[in-house]
C-alpha positions in Angstrom: 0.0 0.0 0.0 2.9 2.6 0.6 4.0 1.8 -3.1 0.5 3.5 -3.8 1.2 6.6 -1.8 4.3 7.4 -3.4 2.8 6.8 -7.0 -0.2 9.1 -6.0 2.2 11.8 -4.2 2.8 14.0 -7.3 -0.6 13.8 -8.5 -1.7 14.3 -12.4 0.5 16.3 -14.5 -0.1 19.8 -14.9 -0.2 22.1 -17.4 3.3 22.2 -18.4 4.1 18.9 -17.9 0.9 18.4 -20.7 2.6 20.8 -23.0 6.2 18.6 -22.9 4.1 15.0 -23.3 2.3 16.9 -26.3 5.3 18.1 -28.1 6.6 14.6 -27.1 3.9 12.7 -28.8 4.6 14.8 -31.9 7.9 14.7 -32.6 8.2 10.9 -31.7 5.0 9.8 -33.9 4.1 12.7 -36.2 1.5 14.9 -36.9 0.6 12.7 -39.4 0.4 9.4 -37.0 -1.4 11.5 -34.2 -4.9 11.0 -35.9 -4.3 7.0 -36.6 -3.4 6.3 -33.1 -6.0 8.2 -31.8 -8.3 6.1 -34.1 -6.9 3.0 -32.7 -7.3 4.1 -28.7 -10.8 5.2 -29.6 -11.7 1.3 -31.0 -10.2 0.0 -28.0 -11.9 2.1 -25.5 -15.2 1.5 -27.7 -14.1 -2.5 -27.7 -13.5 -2.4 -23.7 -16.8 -0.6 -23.1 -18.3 -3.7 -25.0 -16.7 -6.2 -23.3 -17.6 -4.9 -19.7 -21.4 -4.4 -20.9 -21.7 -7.5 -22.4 -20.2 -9.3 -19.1 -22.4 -7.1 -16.5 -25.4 -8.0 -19.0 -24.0 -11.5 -18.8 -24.0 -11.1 -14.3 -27.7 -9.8 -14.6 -29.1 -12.2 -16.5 -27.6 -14.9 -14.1 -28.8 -13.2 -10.9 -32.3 -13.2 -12.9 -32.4 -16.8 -13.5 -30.9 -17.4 -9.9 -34.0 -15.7 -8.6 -36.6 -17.1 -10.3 -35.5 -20.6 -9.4 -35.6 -19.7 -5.6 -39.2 -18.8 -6.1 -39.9 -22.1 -7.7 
């Protein structure tokens, strides 16, 4: 747990430290690359959203069928 607090002591970057990842991300990739990767995050947040619905659907329906066999 203390490795935690020490990962958490600095916090989120701030403003500047945005600016250097930016110009980072650009001159390591490309402007060019920026908008393909971006692409490809967006699909994979958009495939892990699915994933995690599906399986709480998945939870649900198995709590339903759970409960209507207790009634039985």
């Amino acid at each position: 747990m203390e490795i935690l607090g020490h990962i958490f002591l600095f916090g989120m970057p701030g403003g500047p430290e945005w600016l250097i990842i930016i110009l980072f991300v650009i001159i390591f990739f490309g402007a060019k690359k920026i908008p393909e990767l971006a692409r490809g995050l967006g699909k994979g947040i958009r495939e892990f959203k699915d994933a995690t619905k599906g399986v709480k659907e998945e939870i649900e329906e198995g709590l339903n069928v759970d409960e209507s066999e207790k009634k039985k």
